[in-house]
Biopython code that builds the backbone (N, CA, C, O; Angstrom):
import numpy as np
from Bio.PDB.StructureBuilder import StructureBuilder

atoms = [
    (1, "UNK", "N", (0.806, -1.211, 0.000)),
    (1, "UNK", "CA", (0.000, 0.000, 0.000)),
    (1, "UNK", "C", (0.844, 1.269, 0.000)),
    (1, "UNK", "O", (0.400, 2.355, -0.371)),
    (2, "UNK", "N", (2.312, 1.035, 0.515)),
    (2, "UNK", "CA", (2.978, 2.297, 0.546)),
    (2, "UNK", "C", (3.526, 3.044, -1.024)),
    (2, "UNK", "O", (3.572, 4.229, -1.353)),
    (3, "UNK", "N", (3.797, 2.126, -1.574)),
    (3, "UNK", "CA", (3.344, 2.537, -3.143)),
    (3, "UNK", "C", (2.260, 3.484, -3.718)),
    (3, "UNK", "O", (2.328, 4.257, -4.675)),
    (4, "UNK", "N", (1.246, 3.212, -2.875)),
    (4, "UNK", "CA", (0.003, 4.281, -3.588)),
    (4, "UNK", "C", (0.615, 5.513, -3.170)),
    (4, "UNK", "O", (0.610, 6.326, -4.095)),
    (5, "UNK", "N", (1.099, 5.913, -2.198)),
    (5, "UNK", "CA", (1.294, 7.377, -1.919)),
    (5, "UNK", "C", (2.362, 7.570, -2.611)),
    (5, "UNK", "O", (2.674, 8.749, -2.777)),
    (6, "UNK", "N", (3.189, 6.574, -3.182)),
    (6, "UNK", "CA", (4.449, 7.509, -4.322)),
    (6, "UNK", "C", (3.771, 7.701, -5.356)),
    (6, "UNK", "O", (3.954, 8.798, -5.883)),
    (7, "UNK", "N", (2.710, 6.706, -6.066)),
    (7, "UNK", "CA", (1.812, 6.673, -7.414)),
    (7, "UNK", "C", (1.624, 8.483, -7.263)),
    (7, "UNK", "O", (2.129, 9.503, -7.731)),
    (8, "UNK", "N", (0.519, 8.067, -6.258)),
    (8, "UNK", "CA", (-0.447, 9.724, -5.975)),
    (8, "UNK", "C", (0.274, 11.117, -6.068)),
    (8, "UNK", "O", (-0.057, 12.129, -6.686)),
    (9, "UNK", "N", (1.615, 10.800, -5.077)),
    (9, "UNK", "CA", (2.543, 12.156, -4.980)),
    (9, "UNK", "C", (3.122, 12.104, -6.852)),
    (9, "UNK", "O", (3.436, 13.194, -7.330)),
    (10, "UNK", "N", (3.180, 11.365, -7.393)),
    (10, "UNK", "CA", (3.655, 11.461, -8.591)),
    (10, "UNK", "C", (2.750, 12.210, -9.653)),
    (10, "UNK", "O", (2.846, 13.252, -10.302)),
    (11, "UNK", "N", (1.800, 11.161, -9.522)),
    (11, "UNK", "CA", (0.309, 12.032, -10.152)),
    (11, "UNK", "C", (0.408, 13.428, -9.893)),
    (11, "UNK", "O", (0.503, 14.167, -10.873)),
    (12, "UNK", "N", (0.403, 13.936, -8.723)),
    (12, "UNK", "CA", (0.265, 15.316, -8.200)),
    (12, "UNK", "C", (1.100, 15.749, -8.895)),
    (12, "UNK", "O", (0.543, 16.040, -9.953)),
    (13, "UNK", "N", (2.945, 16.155, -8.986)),
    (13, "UNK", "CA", (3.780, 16.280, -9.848)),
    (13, "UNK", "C", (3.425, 16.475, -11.167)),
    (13, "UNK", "O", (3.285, 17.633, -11.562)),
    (14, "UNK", "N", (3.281, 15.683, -11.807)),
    (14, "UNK", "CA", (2.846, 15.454, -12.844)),
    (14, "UNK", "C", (1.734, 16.162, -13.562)),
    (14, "UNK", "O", (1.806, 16.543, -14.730)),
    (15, "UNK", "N", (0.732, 16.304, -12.793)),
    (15, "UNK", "CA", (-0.701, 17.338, -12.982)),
    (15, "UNK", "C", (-0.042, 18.713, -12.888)),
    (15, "UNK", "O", (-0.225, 19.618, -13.703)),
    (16, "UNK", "N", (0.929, 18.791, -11.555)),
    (16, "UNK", "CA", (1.103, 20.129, -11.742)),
    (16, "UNK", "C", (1.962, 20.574, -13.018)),
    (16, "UNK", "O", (1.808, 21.729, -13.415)),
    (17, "UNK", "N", (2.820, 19.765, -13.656)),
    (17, "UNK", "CA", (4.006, 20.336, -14.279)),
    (17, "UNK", "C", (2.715, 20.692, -15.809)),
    (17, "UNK", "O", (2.598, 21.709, -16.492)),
    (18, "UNK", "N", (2.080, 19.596, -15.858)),
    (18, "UNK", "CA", (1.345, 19.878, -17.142)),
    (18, "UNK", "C", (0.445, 20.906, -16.774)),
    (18, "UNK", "O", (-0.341, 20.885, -17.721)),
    (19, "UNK", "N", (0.074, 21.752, -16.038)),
    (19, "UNK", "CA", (-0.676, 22.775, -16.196)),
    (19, "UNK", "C", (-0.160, 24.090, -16.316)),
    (19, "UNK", "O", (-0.892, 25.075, -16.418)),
    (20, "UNK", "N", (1.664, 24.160, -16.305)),
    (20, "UNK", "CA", (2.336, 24.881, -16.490)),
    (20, "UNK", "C", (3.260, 24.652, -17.845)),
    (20, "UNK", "O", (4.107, 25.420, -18.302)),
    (21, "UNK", "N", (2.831, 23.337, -18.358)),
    (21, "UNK", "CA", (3.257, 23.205, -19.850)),
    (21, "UNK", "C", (2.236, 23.581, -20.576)),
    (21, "UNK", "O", (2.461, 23.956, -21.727)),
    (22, "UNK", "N", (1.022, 23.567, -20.118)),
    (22, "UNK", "CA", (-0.170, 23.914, -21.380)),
    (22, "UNK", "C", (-0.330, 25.233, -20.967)),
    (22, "UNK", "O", (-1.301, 25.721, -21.545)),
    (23, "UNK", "N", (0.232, 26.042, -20.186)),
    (23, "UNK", "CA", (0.152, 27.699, -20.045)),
    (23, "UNK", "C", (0.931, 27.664, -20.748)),
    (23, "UNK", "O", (0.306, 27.921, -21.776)),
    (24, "UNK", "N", (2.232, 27.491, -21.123)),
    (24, "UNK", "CA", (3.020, 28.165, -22.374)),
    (24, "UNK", "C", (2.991, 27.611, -23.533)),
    (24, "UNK", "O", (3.403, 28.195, -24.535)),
    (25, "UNK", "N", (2.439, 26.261, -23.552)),
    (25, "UNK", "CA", (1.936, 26.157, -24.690)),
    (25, "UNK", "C", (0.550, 27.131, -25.313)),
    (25, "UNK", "O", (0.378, 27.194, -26.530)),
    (26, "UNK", "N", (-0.083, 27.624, -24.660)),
    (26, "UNK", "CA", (-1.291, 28.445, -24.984)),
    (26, "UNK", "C", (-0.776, 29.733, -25.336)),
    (26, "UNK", "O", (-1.487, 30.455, -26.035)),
    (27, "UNK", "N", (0.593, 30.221, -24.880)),
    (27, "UNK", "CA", (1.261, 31.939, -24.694)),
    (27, "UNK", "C", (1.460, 31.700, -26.216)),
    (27, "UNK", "O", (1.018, 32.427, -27.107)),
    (28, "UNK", "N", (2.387, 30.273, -26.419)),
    (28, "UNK", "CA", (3.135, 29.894, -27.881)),
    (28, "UNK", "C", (2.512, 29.651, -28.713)),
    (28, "UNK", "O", (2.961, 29.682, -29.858)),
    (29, "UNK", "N", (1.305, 29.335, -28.452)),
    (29, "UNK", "CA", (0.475, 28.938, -29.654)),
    (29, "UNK", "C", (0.403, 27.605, -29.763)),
    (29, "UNK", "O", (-0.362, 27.196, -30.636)),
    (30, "UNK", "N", (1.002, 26.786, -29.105)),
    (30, "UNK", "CA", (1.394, 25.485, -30.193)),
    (30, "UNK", "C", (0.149, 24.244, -29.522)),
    (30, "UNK", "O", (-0.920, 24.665, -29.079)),
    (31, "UNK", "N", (0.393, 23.087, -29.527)),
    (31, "UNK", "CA", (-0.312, 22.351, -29.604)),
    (31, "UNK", "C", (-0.658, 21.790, -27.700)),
    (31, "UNK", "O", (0.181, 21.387, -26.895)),
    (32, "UNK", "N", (-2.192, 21.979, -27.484)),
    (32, "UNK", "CA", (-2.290, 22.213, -26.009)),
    (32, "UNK", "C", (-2.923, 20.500, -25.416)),
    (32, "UNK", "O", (-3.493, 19.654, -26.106)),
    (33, "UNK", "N", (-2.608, 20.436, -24.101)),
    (33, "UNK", "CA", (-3.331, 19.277, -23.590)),
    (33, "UNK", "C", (-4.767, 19.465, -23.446)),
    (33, "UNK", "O", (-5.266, 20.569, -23.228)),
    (34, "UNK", "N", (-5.487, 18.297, -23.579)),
    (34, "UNK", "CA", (-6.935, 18.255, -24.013)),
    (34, "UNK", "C", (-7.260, 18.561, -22.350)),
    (34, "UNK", "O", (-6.525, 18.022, -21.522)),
    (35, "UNK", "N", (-7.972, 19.121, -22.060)),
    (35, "UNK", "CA", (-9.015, 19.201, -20.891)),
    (35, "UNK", "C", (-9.454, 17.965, -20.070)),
    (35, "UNK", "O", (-9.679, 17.921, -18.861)),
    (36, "UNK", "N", (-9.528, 16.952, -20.998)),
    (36, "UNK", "CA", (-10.312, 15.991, -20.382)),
    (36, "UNK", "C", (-8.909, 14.954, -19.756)),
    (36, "UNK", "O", (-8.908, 14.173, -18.805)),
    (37, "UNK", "N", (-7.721, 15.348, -20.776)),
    (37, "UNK", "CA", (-6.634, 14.443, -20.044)),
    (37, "UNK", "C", (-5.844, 15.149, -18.450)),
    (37, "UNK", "O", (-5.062, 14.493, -17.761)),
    (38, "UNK", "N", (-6.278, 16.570, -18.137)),
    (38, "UNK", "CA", (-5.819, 17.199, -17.243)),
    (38, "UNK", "C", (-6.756, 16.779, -16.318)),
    (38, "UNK", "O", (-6.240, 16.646, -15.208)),
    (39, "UNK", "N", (-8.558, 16.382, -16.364)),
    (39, "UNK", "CA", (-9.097, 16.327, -15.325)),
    (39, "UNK", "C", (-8.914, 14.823, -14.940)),
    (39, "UNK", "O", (-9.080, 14.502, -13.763)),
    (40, "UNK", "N", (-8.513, 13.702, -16.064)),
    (40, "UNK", "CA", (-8.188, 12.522, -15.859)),
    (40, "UNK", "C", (-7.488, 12.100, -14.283)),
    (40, "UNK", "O", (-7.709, 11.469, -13.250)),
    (41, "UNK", "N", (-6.346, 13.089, -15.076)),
    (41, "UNK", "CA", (-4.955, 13.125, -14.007)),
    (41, "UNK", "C", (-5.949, 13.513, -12.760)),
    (41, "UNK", "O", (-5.946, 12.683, -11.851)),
    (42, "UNK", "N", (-6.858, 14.736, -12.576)),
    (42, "UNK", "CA", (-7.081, 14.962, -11.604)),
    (42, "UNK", "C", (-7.937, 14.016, -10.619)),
    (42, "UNK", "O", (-7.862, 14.048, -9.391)),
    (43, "UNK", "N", (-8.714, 13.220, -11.335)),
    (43, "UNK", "CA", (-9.424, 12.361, -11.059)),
    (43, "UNK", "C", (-8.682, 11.118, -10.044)),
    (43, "UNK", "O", (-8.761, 10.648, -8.909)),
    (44, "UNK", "N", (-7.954, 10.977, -11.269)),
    (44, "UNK", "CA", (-6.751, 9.261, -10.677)),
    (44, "UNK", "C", (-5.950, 9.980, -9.180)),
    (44, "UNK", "O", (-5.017, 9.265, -8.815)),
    (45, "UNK", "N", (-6.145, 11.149, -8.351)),
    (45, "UNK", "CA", (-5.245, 11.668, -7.988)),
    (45, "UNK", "C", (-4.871, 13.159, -7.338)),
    (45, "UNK", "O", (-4.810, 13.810, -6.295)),
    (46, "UNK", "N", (-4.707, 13.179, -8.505)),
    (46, "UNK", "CA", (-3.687, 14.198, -8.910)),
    (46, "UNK", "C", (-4.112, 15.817, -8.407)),
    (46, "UNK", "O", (-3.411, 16.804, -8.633)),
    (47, "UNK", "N", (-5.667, 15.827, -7.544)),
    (47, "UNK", "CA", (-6.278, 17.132, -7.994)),
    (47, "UNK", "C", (-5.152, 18.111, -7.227)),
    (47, "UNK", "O", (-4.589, 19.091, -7.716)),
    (48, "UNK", "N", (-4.979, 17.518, -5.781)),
    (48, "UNK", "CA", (-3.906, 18.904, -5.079)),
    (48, "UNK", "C", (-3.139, 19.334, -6.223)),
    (48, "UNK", "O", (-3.394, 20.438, -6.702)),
    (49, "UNK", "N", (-2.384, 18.733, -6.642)),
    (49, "UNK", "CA", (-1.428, 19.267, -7.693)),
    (49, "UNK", "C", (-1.801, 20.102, -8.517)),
    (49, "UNK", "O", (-1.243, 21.192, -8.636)),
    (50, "UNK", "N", (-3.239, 19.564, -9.527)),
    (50, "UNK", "CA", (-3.600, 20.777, -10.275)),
    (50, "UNK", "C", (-4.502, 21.378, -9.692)),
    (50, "UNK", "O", (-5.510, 21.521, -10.384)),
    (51, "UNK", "N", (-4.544, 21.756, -8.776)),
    (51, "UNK", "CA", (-4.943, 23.012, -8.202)),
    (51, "UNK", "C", (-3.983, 23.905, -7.243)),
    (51, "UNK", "O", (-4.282, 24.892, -6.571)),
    (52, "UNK", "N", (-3.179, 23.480, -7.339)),
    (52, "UNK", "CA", (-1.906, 23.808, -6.972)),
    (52, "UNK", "C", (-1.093, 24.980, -8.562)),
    (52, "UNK", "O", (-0.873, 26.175, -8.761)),
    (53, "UNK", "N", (-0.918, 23.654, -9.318)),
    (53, "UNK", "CA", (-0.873, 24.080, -10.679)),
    (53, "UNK", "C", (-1.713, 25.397, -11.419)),
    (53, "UNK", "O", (-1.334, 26.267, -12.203)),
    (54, "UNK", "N", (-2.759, 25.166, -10.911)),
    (54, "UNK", "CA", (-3.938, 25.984, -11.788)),
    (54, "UNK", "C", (-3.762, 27.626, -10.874)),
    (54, "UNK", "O", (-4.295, 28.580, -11.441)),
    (55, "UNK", "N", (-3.318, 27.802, -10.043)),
    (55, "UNK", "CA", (-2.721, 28.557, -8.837)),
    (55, "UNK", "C", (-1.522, 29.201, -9.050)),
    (55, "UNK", "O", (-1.299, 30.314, -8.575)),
    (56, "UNK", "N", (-0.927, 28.743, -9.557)),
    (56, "UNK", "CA", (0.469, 29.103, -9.544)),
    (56, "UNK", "C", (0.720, 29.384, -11.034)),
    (56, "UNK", "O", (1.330, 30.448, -11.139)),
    (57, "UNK", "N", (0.551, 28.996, -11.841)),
    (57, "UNK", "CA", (0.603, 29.576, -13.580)),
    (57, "UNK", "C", (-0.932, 30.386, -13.689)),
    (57, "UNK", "O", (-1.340, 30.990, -14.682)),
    (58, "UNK", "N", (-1.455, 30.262, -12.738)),
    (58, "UNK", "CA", (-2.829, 31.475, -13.624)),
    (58, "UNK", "C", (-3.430, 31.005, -14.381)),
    (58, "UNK", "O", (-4.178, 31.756, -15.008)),
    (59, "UNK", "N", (-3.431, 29.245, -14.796)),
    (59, "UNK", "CA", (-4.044, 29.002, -15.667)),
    (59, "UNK", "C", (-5.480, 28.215, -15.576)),
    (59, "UNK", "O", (-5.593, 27.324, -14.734)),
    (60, "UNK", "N", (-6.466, 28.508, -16.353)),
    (60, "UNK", "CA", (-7.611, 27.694, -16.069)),
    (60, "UNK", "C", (-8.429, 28.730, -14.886)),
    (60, "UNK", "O", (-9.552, 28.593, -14.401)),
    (61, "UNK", "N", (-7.953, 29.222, -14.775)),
    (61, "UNK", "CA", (-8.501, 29.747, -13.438)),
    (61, "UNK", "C", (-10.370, 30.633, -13.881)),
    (61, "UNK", "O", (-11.088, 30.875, -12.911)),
    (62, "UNK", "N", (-10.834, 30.951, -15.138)),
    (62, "UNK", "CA", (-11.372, 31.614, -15.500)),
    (62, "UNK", "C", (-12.728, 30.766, -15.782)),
    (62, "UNK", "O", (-13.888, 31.174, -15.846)),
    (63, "UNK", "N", (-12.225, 29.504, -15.923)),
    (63, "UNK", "CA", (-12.827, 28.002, -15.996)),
    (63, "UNK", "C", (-13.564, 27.556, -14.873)),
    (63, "UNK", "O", (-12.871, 27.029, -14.004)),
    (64, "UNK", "N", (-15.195, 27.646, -14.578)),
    (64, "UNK", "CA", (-15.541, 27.423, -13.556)),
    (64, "UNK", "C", (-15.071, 25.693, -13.166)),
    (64, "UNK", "O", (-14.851, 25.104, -12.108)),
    (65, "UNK", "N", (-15.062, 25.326, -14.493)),
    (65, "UNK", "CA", (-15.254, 23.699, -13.858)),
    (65, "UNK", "C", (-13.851, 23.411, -13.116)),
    (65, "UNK", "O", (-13.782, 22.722, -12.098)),
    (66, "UNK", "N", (-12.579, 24.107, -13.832)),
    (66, "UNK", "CA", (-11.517, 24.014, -13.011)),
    (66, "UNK", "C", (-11.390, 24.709, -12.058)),
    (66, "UNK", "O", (-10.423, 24.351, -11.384)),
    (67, "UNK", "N", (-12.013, 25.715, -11.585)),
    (67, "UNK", "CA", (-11.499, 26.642, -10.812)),
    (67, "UNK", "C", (-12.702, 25.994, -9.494)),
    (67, "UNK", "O", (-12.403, 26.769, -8.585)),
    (68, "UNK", "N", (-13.669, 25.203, -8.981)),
    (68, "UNK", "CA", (-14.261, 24.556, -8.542)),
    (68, "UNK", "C", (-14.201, 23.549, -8.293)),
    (68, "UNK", "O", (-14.483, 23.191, -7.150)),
    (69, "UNK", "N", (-13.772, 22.576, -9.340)),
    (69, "UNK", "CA", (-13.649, 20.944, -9.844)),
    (69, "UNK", "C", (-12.410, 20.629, -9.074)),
    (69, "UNK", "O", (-12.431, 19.887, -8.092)),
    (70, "UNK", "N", (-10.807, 21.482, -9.752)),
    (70, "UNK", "CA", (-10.038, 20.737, -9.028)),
    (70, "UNK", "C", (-10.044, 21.062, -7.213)),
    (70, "UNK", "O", (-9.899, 20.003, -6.601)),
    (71, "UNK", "N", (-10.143, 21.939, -6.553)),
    (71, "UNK", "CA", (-9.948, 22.147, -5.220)),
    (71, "UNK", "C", (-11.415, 21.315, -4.725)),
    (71, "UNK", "O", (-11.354, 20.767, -3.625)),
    (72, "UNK", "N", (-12.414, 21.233, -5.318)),
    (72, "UNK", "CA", (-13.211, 20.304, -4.603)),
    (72, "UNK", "C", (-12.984, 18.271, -4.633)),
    (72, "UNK", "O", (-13.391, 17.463, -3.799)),
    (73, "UNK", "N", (-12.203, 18.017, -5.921)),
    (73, "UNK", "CA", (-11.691, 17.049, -5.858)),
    (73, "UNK", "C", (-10.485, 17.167, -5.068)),
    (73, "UNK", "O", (-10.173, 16.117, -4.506)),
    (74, "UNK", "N", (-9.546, 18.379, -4.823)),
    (74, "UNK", "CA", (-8.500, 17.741, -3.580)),
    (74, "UNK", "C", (-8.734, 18.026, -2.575)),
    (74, "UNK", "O", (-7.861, 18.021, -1.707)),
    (75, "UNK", "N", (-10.253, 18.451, -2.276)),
    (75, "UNK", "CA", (-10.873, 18.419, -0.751)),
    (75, "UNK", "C", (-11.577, 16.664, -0.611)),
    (75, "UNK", "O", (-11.356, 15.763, 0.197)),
    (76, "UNK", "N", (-12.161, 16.729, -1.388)),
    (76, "UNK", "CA", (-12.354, 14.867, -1.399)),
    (76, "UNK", "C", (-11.169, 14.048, -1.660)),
    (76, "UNK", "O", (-11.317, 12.838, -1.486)),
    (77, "UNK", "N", (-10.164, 14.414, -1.995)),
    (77, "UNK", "CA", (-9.328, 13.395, -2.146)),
    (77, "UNK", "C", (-8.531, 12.823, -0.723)),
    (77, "UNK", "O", (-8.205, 11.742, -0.232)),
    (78, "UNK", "N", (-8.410, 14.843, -0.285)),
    (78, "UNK", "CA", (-7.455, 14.475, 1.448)),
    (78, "UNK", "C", (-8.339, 14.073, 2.410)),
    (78, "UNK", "O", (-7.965, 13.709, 3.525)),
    (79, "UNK", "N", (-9.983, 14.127, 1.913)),
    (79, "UNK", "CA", (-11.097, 13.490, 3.319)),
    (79, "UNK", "C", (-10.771, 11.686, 3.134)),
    (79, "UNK", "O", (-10.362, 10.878, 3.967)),
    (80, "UNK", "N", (-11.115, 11.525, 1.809)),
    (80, "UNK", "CA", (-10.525, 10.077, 1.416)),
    (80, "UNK", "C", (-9.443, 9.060, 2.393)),
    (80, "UNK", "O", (-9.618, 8.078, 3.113)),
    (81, "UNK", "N", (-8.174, 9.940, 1.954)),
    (81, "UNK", "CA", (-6.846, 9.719, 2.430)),
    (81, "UNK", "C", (-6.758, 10.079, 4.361)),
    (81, "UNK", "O", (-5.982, 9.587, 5.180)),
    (82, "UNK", "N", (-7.601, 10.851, 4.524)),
    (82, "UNK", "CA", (-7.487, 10.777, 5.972)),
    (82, "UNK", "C", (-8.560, 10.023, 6.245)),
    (82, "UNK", "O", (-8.478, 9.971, 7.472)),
    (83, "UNK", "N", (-9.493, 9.411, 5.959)),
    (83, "UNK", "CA", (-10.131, 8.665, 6.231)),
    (83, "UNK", "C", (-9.541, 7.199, 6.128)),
    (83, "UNK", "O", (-9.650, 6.290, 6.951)),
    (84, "UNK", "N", (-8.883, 7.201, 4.898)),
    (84, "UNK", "CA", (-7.909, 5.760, 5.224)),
    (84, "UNK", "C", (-7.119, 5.483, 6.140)),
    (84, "UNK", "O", (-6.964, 4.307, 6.470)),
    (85, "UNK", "N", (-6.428, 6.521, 6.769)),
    (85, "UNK", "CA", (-5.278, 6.745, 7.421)),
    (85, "UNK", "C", (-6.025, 6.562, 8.760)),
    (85, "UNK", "O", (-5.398, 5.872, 9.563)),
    (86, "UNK", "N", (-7.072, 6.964, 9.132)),
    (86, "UNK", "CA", (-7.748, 6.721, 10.535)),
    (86, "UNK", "C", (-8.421, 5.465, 10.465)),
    (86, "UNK", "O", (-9.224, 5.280, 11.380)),
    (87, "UNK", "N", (-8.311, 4.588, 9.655)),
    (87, "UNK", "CA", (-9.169, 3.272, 9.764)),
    (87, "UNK", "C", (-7.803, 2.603, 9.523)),
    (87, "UNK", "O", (-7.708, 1.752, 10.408)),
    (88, "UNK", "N", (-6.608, 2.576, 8.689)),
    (88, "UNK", "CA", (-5.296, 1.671, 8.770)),
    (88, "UNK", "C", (-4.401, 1.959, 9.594)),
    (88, "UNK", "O", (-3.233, 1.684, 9.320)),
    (89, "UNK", "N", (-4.737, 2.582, 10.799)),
    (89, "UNK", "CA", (-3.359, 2.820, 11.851)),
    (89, "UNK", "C", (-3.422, 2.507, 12.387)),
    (89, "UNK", "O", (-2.540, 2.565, 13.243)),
]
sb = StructureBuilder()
sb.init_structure("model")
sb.init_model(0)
sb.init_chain("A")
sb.init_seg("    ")
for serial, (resi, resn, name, xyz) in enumerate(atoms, 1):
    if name == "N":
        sb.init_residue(resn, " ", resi, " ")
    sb.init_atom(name, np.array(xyz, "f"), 0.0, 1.0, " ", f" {name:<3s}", serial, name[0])
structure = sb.get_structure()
């Protein structure tokens, strides 16, 4: 089980770096990550991060579904995780 929390902390990483690659990909013009693969990540995971992410590059933020979606998925994610953590200790 101690594996899931490197998976997760990775996910998180990961969500965040891509929400600061598809901000300059959007400045540059060039070719952007789909929406649905950023909320993926957020889903499997990842939301602290991109909302962390979405925080810190300015991006998405204008986006109700992100600007709602991810901090309410990493409010369910850490009730989750502390809820595991008080039933496996």
């Amino acid at each position: 089980m101690e594996y899931l929390f490197y998976v997760i902390a990775v996910i998180n990483v990961v969500l965040c770096a891509m929400m600061g690659i598809d901000k300059l990909c959007a400045k540059l013009g060039k070719r952007r990550i789909p929406e649905k693969v950023l909320f993926l990540f957020a889903v499997l995971g990842g939301a602290l991060g991109g909302t962390v992410g979405m925080l810190s590059f300015r991006h998405k933020t204008k986006h109700w579904y992100f600007a709602v979606g991810f901090p309410a998925l990493a409010i369910l994610q850490i009730a989750l995780l502390i809820f595991y953590l008080s039933k496996n200790m």
